[in-house]
C-alpha positions in Angstrom: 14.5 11.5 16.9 13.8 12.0 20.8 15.1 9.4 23.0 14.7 9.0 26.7 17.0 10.5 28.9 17.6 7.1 30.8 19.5 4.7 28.1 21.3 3.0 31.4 17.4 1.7 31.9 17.1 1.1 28.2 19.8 -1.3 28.5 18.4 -3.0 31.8 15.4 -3.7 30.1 16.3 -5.4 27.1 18.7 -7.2 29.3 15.6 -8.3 31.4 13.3 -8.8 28.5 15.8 -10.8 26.8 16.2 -13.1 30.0 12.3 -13.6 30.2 11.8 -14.5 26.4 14.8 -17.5 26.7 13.1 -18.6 30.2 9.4 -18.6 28.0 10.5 -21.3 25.7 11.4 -23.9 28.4 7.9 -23.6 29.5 6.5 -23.1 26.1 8.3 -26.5 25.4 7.1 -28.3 28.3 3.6 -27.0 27.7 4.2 -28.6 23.9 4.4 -32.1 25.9 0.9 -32.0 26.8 -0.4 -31.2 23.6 -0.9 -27.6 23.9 0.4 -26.5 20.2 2.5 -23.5 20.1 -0.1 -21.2 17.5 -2.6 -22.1 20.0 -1.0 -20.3 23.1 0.0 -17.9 20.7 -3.9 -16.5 19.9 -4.6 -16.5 23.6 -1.9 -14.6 25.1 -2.5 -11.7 22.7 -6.4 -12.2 23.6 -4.9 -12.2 27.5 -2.2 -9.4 26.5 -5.4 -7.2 25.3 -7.5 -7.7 27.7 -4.6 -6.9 30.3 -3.5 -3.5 28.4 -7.4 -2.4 28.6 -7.7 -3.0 32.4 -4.3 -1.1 33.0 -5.2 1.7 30.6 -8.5 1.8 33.1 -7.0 1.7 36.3 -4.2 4.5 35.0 -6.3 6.3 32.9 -4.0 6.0 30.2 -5.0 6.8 26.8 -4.4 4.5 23.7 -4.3 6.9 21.4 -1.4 6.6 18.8 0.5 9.6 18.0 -0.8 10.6 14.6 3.0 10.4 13.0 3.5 7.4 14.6 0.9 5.4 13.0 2.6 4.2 9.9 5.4 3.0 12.3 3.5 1.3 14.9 1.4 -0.5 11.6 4.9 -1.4 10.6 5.7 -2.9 14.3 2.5 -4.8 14.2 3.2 -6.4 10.9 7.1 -7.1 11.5 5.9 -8.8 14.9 3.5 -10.9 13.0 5.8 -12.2 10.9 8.4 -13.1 13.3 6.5 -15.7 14.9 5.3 -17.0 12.4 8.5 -16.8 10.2 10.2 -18.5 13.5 7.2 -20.9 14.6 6.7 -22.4 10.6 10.7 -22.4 10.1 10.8 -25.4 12.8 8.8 -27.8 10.7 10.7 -27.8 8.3 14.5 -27.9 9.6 15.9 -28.6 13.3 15.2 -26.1 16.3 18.8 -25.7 16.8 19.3 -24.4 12.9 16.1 -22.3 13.0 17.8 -20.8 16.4 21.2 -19.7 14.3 19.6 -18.1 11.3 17.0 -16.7 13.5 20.2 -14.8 15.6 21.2 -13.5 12.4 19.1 -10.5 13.2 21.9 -8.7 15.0 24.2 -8.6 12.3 21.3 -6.9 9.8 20.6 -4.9 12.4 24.4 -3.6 12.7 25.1 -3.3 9.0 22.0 -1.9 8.0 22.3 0.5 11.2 24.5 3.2 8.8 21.8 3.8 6.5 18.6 3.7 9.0 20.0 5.5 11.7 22.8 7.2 10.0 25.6 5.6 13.1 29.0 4.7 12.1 29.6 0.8 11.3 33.1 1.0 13.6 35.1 -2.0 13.7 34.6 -2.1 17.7 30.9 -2.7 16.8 31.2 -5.5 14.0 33.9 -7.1 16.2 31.0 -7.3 19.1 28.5 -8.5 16.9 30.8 -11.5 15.6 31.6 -12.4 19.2 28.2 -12.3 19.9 27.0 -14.3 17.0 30.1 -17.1 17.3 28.7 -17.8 21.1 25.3 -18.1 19.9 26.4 -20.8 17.6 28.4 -22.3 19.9 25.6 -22.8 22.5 22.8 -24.2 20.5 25.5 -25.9 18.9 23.3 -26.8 15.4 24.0 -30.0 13.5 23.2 -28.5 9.6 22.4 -31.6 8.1 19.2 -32.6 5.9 17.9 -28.8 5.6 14.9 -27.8 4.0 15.4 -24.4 1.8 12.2 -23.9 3.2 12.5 -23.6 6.8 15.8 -21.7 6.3 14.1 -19.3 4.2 11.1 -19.1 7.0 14.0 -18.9 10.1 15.9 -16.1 7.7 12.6 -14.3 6.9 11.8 -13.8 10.7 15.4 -12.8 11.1 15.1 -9.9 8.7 11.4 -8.6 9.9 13.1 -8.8 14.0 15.8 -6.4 12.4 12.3 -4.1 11.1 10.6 -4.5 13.9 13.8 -3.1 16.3 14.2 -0.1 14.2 10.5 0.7 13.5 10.3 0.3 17.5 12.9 2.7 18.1 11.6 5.2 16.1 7.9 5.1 18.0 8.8 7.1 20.9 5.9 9.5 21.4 3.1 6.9 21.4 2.8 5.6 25.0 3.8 2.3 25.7 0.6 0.8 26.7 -1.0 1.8 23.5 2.5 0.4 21.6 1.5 -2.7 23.4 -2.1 -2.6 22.8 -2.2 -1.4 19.1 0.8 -3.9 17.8 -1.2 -7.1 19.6 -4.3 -5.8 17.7 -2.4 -5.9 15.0 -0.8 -9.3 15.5 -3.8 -11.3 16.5 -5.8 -11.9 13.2 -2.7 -13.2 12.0 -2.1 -15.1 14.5 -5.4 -16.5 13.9 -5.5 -17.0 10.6 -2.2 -19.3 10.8 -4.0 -21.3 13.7 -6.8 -22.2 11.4 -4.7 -22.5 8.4 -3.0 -25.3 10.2 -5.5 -26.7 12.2 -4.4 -25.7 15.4 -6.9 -23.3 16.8 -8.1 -25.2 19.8 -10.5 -24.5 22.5 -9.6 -22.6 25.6 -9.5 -25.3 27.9 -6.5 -27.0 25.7 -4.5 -24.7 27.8 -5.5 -26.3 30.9 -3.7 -29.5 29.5 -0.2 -27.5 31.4 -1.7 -24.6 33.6 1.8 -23.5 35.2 3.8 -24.4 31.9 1.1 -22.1 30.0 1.0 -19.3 32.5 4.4 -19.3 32.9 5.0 -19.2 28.8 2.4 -16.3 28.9 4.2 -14.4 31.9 7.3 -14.5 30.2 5.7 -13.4 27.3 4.1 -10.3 28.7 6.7 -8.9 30.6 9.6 -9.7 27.8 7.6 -7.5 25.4 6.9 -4.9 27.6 10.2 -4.7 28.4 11.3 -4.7 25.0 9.3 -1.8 24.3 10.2 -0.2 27.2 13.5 -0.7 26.3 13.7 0.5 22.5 12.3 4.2 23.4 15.8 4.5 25.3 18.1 2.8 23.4 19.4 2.3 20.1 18.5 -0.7 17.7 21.9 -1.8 17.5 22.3 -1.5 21.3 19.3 -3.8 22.0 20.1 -6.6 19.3 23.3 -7.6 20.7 21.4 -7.1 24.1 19.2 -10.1 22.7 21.5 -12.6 22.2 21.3 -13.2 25.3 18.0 -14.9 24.8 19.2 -18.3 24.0 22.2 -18.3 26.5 18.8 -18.4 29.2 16.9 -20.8 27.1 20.1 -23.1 27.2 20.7 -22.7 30.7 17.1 -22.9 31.6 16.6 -26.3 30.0 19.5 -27.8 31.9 18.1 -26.5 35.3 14.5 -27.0 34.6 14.2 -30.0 31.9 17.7 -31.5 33.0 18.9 -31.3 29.9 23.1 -31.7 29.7 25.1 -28.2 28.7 28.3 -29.5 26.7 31.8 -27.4 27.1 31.1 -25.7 23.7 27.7 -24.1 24.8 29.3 -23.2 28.2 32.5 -21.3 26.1 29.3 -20.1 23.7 27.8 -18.5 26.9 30.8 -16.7 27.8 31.2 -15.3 24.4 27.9 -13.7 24.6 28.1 -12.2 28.0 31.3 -11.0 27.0 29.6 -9.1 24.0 27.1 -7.6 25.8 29.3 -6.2 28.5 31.9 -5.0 25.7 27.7 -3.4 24.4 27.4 -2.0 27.2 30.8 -0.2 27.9 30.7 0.5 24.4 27.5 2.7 24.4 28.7 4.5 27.9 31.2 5.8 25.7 29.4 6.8 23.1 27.0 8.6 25.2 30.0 10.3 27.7 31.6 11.1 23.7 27.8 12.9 22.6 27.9 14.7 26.3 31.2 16.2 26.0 30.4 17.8 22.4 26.8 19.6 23.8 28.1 23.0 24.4 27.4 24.6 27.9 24.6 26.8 27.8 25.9 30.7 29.1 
C-alpha cells in the first residue's frame, strides 16, 4: 500500500480534524435549542458538501473519477460513514450523551487490536499502553453516569464504534483516488441514508428550519466540512492506528468548548481526563517518529 511521503502532515491533520469535529457539536447543540433537529442538518450539509466538491472540482479542474480498484473501498467508506451517524445520532435516544460518548471512543481500541490482522503491524505493549491512557481520559472527561441504560442505545453507540474502526481502515487503504472525489463519492453515498432516516423519523424539515440558528448551523456545517476533509487528508498519510488515538482528542475540544462557549463547569476529573489524552497523543506521536526513523534506517542505500 502507497502512503504519502508526509506522515508529519498526516498527523497534523487528524490532529486538526479532530479539533474541528469536538468544536461542531457545541454548535450542533446550540443549533438543537432552536429546534433545528440534528438528521435535519445532517441531509443539508452533505447537499452543501456536494455542491461545494462540484464547484472546487470546476475551478481546479479536478476529476472525480474513482480509481477503478478503489471502488469497492470507497463503497465500503460511504457505507461505514453512513452508519456512524446514524449508529451515534439513534444511540442518544435511547441512553445518556455522556454513555453514547464512551462506547462511541471505543473505536480506538478495535482499531488497535484489530490493526495486526488488517494491516499486519505489531500489537506492542507501547501501543496498547497508549490506547488505555487514551481511552481512561476520555472517560474521565465526559465523565458518564451508567445508570438506567437501554441495550438498545448501547448496541446503536457500539455499532457506530465498530463501522468508525471500518471506515479508518477502508480510508487508509484509498490512497490513489483523489481526495475531492473521496469526498464527493462517500457524501453521494451517505446522503440517501441520511435521508431515509430523516423521513423515517419525521425529521426532514424544510430548508429554512436552518435559519432558526444561522451562525450555530453554519458553524456546525464548517466544522463539518473541514473535519472531514481533513480526515481524509489525513488517512492517505498515516496509519489507522495513528489517527484513532489522534481522535480522541475530539471530546477533550467538545468538553472544553462547552465550558468556554455554553459556560458549562469542567470538574477536576475531566481536566486530569484531558491531560491523559494529550498525553497519549504526544506519546502517538513520538511513538510513530520512531517507527518511521526504525523503517528509514532498514531501506538500504541505493549504490
Amino acid at each position: 500500500m502507497t502512503r504519502s511521503s508526509s506522515p508529519a502532515n498526516g498527523l497534523l491533520f487528524a490532529l486538526t480534524s479532530a479539533g474541528l469535529y469536538g468544536f461542531n457539536i457545541v454548535y450542533a447543540r446550540i443549533a438543537s435549542f432552536t429546534g433545528a433537529s440534528g438528521s435535519a442538518i445532517v441531509v443539508y450539509r452533505v447537499l452543501l458538501m456536494l455542491v461545494l466538491v462540484g464547484l472546487v472540482a470546476a475551478i481546479l479542474r479536478s476529476s472525480l473519477a474513482m480509481e477503478r480498484e478503489e471502488r469497492g473501498k470507497l463503497l465500503l467508506v460511504g457505507v461505514s460513514s453512513a452508519l456512524q451517524g446514524i449508529g451515534y445520532l439513534s444511540s442518544v435516544a435511547f441512553i445518556p450523551v455522556t454513555v453514547a460518548a464512551v462506547v462511541f471512543y471505543t473505536y480506538p481500541i478495535i482499531i488497535v487490536l484489530v490493526s495486526p490482522f488488517v494491516e499486519k503491524t505489531p500489537l506492542t505493549q507501547a501501543l496498547v499502553a497508549i490506547v488505555a491512557v487514551a481511552t481512561l481520559g476520555v472517560c474521565l472527561v465526559v465523565g458518564p453516569a451508567f445508570s438506567d441504560l437501554d441495550w438498545r442505545g448501547l448496541a446503536l453507540a457500539f455499532g457506530a464504534s465498530i463501522a468508525t474502526a471500518v471506515q479508518f481502515f477502508a480510508a487508509a487503504r484509498c490512497t490513489r483516488t483523489g481526495v475531492v472525489a473521496k469526498v464527493f463519492w462517500i457524501q453521494l453515498i451517505i446522503l440517501p441514508t441520511a435521508i431515509l432516516v430523516s423521513l423515517a423519523t419525521g425529521q426532514l424539515a424544510p430548508p429554512s428550519i436552518l435559519a432558526l440558528a444561522p451562525f450555530a448551523v453554519t458553524m456546525t456545517i464548517a466544522g463539518y466540512v473541514g473535519g472531514f476533509v481533513l480526515q481524509f487528508l489525513a488517512l492517505g498519510r498515516i496509519s489507522a492506528v495513528a489517527a484513532g488515538i489522534l481522535y480522541c482528542a475530539e471530546p477533550v475540544v467538545a468538553a472544553v468548548s462547552s465550558a468556554l462557549i455554553l459556560n458549562e463547569t469542567l470538574a477536576p476529573l475531566q481536566i486530569a481526563g484531558g491531560a491523559l489524552v494529550l498525553a497519549a497523543i504526544v506519546a502517538n506521536v513520538l511513538l510513530e517518529q520512531r517507527r518511521r526513523l526504525k523503517d528509514a534506517a532498514l531501506v538500504p542505500i541505493a549504490d
